[in-house]
N, C-alpha and C positions, 0 to 999 in steps of 0.2 A: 504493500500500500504506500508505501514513504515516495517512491517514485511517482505513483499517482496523484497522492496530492502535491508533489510540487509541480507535476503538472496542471494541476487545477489552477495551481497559485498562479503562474503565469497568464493566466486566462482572462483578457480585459472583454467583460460587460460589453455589446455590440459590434465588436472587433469579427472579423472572417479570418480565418486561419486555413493556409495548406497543408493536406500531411504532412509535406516536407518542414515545413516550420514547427511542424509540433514535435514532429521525430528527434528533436536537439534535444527535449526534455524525458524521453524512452525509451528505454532499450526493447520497447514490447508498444508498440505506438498502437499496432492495429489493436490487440486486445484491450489496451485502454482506450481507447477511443469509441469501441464498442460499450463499454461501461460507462465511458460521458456520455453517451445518446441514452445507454439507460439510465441515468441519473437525471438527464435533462439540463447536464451543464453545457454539451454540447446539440446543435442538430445540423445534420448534415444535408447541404445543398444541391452537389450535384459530385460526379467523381472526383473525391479527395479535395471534397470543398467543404469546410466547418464554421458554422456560426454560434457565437458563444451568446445568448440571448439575453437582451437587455429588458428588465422587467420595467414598466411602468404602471404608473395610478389606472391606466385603462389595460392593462395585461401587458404579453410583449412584443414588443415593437420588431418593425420585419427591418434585417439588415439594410442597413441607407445604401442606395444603389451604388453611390461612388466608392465606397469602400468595397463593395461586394465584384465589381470590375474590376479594380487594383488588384483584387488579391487574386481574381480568376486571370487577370494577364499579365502579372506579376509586374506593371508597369505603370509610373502612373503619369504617361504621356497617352490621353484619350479624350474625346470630347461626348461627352451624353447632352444628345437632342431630342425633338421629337417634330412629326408632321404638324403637332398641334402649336408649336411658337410660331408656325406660320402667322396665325391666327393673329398675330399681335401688330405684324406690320400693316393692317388696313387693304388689304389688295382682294378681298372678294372670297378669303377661304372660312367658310366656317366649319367644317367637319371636326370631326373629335376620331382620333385614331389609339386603338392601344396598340403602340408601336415605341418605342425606344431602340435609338440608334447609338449604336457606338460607334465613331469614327475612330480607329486606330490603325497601328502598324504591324502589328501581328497575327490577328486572327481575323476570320472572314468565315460567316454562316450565321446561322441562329440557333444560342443556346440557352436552355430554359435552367437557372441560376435561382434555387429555391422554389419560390411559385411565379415568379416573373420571368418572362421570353426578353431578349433582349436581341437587337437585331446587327451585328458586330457586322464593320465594316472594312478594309483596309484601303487606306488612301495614303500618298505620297505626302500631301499638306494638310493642317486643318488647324484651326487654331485650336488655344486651349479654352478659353472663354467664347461664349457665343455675344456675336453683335448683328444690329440691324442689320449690317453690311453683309456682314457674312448669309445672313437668316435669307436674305432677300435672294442669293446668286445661291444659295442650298435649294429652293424655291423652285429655282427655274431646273436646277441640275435636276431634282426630283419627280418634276412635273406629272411625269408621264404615272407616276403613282397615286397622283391627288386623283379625289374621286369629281372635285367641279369642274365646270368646263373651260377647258385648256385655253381658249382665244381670250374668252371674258378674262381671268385670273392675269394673263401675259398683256392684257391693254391696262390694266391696274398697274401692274409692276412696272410699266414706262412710264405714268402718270408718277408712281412713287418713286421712281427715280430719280425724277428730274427736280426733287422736293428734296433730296440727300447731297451731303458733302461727296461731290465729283471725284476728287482724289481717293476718299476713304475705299469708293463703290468701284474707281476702276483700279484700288489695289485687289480691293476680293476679287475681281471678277478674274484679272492676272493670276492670281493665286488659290486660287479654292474651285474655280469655274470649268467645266468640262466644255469639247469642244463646239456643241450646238450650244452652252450658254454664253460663250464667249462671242459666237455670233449674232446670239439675240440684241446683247450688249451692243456689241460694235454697228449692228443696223441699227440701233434706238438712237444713237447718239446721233447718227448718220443724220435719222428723219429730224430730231431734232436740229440739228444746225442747218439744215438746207431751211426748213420751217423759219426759220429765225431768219435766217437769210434773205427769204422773201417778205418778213414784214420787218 
């Protein structure tokens, strides 16, 4: 048992742990580990994925996604998005999607981490905070997934462009934008200066 509980003792409230991380504190990892899920110090997520459960006033709390990502891709260069921030730049989407995106550099498909799907991505660039800038040229990269309709949503997104800081939106678009978003970009700007042009 003396092993056990200093296993225990390392064990922080809400934290996700890998096998491997815990194997530093046992010489017998898997049979203790069997014994934390029957004690309930542990519950385990998905393969060789452990969550140490944080109790509160309304029972216990499900591990916080960003910690539960970190520890499934042992990296904590990732961006969690979802369809629904669309929502927030004013361009015509209202749907609600249970979707959660990881954009990172390691892994690619969809894996279900506890009770939530997470839909992991792997891209070259992406920031690590989300902004307008970004949300708007993720938008259009995404398009073809949104369930409104595609013409109406893309006359929004030129009307909202030309309302944003020009430098900030043709760094994203340089930087984050796939190759029909960057032509979307580069014709809007287009109509707009000829537009301008004539009056």
């Amino acid at each position: 048992m003396p092993q056990l509980n200093e296993l225990k003792k390392n064990l922080s409230p809400g934290q996700v742990y890998r096998r491997a991380d815990l194997a530093q504190w046992s010489k017998a990892v898997d049979r203790h580990l069997h014994q934390l899920q029957e004690d309930g110090s542990l519950t385990k997520l998905s393969g060789g994925l452990y969550y140490c459960p944080k109790k509160t006033a309304f029972g216990v709390a499900p591990a916080d996604d960003k910690t539960l990502v970190q520890a499934f891709l042992k990296d904590d260069r990732f961006l969690l998005t979802s369809p629904n921030a669309y929502n927030a730049l004013g361009v015509g989407t209202t749907q609600l999607y249970n979707t959660t995106y990881v954009y990172n550099r390691k892994r690619h498909g969809r894996f279900t981490l506890g009770n939530r799907t997470f839909e992991f991505r792997m891209k070259p660039y992406f920031p690590l905070e989300l902004s307008e800038e970004f949300l708007l040229v993720d938008l259009v990269n995404n398009l073809d997934e949104l369930a409104e309709n595609h013409e109406t949503v893309l006359a929004q997104v030129k009307l909202k462009a030309a309302t944003m800081n020009a430098e900030a939106l043709s760094k994203a678009v340089r930087d984050y934008g796939n190759a029909a978003t960057k032509k979307f970009f580069a014709s809007g700007k287009a109509e707009a200066t000829v537009s301008h042009a004539i009056h």
